[in-house]
mmCIF file of the C-alpha atoms, coordinates in Angstrom:
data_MODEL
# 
_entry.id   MODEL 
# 
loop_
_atom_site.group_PDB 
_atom_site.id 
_atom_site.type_symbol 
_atom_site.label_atom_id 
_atom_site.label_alt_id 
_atom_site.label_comp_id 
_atom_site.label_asym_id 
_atom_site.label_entity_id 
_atom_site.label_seq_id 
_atom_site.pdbx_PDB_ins_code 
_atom_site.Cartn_x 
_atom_site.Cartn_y 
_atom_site.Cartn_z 
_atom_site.occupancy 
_atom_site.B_iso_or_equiv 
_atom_site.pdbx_formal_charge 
_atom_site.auth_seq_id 
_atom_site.auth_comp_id 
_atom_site.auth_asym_id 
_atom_site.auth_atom_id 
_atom_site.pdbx_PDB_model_num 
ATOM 1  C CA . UNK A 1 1  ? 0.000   0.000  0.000   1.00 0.00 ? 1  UNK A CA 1 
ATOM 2  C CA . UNK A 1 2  ? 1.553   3.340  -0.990  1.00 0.00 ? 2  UNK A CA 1 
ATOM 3  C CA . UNK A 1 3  ? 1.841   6.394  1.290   1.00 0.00 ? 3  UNK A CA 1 
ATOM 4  C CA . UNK A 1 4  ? 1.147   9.453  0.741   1.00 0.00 ? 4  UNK A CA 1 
ATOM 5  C CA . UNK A 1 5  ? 2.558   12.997 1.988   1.00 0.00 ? 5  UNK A CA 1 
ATOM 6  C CA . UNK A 1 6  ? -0.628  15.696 1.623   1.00 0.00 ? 6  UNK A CA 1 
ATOM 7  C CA . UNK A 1 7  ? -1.047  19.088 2.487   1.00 0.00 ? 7  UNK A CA 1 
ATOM 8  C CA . UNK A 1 8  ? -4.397  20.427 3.460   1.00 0.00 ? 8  UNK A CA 1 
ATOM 9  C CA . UNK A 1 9  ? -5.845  24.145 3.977   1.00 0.00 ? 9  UNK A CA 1 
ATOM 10 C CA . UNK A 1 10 ? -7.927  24.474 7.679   1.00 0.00 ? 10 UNK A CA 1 
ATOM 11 C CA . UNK A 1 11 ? -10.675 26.941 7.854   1.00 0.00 ? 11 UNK A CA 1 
ATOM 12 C CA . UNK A 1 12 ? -8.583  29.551 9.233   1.00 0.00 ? 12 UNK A CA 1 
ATOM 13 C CA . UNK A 1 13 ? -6.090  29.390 6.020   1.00 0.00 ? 13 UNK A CA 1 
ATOM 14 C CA . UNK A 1 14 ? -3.242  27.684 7.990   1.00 0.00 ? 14 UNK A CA 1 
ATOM 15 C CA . UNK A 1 15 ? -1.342  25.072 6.018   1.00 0.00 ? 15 UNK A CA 1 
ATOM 16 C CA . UNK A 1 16 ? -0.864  21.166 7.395   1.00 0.00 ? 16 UNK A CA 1 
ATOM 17 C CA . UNK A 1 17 ? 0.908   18.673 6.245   1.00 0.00 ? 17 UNK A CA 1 
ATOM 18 C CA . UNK A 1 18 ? 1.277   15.030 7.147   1.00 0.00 ? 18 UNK A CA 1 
ATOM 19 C CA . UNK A 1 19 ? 1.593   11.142 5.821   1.00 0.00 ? 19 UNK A CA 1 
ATOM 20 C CA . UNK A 1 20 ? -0.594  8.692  5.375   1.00 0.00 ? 20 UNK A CA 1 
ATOM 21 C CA . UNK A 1 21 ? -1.427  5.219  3.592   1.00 0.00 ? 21 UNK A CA 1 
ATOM 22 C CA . UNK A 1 22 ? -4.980  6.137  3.709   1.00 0.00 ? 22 UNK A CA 1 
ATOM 23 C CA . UNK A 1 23 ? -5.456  9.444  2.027   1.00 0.00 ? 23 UNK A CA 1 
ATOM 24 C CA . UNK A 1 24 ? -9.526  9.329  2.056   1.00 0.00 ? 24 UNK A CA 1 
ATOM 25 C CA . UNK A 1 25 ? -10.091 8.063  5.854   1.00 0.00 ? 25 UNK A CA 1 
ATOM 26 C CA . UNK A 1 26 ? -7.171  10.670 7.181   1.00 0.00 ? 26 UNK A CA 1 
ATOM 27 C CA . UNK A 1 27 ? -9.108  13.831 5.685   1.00 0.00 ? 27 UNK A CA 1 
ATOM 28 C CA . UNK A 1 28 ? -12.040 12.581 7.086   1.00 0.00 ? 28 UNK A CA 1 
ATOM 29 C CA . UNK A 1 29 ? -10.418 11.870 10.436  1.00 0.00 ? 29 UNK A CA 1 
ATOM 30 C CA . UNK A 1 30 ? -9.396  15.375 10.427  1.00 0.00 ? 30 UNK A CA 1 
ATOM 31 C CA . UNK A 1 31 ? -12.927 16.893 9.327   1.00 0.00 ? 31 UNK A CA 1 
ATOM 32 C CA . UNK A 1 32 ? -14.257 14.852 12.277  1.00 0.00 ? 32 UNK A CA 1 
ATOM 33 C CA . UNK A 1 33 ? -11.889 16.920 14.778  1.00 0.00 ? 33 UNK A CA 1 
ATOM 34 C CA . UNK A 1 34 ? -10.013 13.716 15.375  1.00 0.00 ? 34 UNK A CA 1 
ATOM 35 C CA . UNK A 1 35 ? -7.426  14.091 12.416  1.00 0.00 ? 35 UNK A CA 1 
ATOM 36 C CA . UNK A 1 36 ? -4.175  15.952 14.930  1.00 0.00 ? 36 UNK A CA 1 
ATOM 37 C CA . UNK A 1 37 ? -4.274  18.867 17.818  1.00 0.00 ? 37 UNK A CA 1 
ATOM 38 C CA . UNK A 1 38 ? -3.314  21.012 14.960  1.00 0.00 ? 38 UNK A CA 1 
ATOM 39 C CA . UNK A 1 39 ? -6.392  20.745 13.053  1.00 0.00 ? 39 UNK A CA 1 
ATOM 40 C CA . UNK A 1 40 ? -8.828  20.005 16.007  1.00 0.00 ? 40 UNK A CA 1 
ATOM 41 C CA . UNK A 1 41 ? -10.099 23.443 15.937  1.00 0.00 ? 41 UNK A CA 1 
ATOM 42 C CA . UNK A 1 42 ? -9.642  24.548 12.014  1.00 0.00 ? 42 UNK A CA 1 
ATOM 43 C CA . UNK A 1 43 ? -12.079 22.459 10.572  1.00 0.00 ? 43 UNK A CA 1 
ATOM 44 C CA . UNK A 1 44 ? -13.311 21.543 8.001   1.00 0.00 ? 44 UNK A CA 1 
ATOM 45 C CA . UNK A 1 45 ? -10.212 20.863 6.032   1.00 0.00 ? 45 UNK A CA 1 
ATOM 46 C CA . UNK A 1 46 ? -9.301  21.098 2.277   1.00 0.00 ? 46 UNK A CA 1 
ATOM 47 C CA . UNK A 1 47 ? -6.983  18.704 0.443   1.00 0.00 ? 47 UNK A CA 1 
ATOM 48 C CA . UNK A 1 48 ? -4.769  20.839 -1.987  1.00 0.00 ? 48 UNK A CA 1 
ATOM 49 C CA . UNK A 1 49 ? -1.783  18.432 -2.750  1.00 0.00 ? 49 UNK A CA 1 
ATOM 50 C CA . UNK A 1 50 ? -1.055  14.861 -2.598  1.00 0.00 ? 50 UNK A CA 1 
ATOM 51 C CA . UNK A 1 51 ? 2.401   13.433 -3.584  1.00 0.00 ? 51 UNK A CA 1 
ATOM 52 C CA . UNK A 1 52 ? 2.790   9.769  -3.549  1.00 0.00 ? 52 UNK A CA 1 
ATOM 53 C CA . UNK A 1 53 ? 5.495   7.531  -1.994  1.00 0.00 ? 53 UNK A CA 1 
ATOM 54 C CA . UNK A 1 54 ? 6.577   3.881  -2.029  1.00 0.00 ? 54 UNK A CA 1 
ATOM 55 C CA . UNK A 1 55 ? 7.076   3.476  1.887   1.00 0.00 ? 55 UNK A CA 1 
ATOM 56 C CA . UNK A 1 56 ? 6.552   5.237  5.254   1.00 0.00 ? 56 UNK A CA 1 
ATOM 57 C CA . UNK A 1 57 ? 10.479  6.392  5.774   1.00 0.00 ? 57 UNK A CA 1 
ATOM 58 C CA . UNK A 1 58 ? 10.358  8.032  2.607   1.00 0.00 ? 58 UNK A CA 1 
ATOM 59 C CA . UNK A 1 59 ? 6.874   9.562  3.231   1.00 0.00 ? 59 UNK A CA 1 
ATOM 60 C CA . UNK A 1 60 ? 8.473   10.555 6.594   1.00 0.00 ? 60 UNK A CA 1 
ATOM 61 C CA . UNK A 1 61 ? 11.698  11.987 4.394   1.00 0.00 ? 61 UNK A CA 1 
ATOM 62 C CA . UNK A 1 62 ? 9.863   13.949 2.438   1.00 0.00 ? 62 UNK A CA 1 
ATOM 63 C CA . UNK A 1 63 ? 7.084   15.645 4.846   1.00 0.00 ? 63 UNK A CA 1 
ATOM 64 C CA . UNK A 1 64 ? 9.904   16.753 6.540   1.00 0.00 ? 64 UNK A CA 1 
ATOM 65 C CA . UNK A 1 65 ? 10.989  18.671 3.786   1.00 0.00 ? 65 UNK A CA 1 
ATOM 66 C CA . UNK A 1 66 ? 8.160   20.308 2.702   1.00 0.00 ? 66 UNK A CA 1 
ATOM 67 C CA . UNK A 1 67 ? 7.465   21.453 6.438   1.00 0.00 ? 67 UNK A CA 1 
ATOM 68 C CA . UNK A 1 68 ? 11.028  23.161 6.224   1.00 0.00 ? 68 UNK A CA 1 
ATOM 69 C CA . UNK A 1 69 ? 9.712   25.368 3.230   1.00 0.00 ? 69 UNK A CA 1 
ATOM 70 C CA . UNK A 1 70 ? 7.840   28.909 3.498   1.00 0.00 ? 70 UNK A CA 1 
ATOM 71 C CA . UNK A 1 71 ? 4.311   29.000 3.089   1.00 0.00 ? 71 UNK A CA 1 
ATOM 72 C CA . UNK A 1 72 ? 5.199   30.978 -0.304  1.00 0.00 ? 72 UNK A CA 1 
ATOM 73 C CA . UNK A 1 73 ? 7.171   27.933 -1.232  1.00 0.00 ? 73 UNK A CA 1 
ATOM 74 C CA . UNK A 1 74 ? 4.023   25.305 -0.266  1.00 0.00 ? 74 UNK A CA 1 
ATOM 75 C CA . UNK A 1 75 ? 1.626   27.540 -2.317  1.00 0.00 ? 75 UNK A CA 1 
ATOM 76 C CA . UNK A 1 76 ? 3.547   27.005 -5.518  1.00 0.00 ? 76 UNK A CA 1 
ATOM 77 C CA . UNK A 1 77 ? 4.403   23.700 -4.881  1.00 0.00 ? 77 UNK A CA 1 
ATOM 78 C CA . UNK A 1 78 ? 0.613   23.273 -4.594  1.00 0.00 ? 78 UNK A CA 1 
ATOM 79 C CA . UNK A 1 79 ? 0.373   25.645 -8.102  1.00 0.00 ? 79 UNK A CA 1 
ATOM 80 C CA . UNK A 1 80 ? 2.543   23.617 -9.767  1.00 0.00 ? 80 UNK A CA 1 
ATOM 81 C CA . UNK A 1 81 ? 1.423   20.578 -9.023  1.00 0.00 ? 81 UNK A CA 1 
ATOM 82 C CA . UNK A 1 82 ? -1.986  21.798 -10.073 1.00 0.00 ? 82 UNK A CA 1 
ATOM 83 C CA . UNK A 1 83 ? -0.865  22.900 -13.318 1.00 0.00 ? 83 UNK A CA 1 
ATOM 84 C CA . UNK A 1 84 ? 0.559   19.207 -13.934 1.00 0.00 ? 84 UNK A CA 1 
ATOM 85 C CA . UNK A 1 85 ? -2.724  17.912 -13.199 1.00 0.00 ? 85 UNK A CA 1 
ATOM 86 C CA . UNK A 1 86 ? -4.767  20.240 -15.507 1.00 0.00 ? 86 UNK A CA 1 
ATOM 87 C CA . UNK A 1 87 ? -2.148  20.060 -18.584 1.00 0.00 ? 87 UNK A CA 1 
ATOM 88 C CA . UNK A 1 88 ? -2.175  15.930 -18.245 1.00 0.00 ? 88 UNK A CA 1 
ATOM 89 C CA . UNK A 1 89 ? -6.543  16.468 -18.467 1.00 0.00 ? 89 UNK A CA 1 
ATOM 90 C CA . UNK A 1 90 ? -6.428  18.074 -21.598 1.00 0.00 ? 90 UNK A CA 1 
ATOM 91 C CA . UNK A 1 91 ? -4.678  15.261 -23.493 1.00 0.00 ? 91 UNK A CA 1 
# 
């Protein structure tokens, strides 16, 4: 089962980001208030960017680095990644 590194957008416009193997039940977990203390309070959640991995220790690698970046840097990582996803649509 892959993992998967995700970043998600609370209510109050703060950015998360975490791992998980189950991308579907962890957003949910974290709508619910039971996702992290982070997010207890900023609900509901929005998923902006997945990125997936082959195992938890590089899942783990690479959350790490996207929490060093600025939120400037997360927002076009999430643009860019968005842009991918719209150009690979329209073929």
């Amino acid at each position: 089962m892959p993992w998967h590194v995700y970043i998600i957008k609370c209510k109050d416009s703060k950015l998360y980001t975490g791992i998980t193997n189950n991308l579907e039940k962890r957003i949910k977990a974290h709508n619910s208030g039971h996702g992290g203390k982070f997010t207890k309070y900023r609900t509901p959640v929005e998923l902006l960017y997945t990125e997936d991995c082959l195992n938890r220790p590089t899942a783990l690698k690479r959350e790490a680095q996207i929490k060093r970046l600025e939120r400037k840097e997360k927002l076009a990582l999430i643009k860019t990644s968005q842009s991918l996803l719209n150009c690979s649509q329209d073929k």
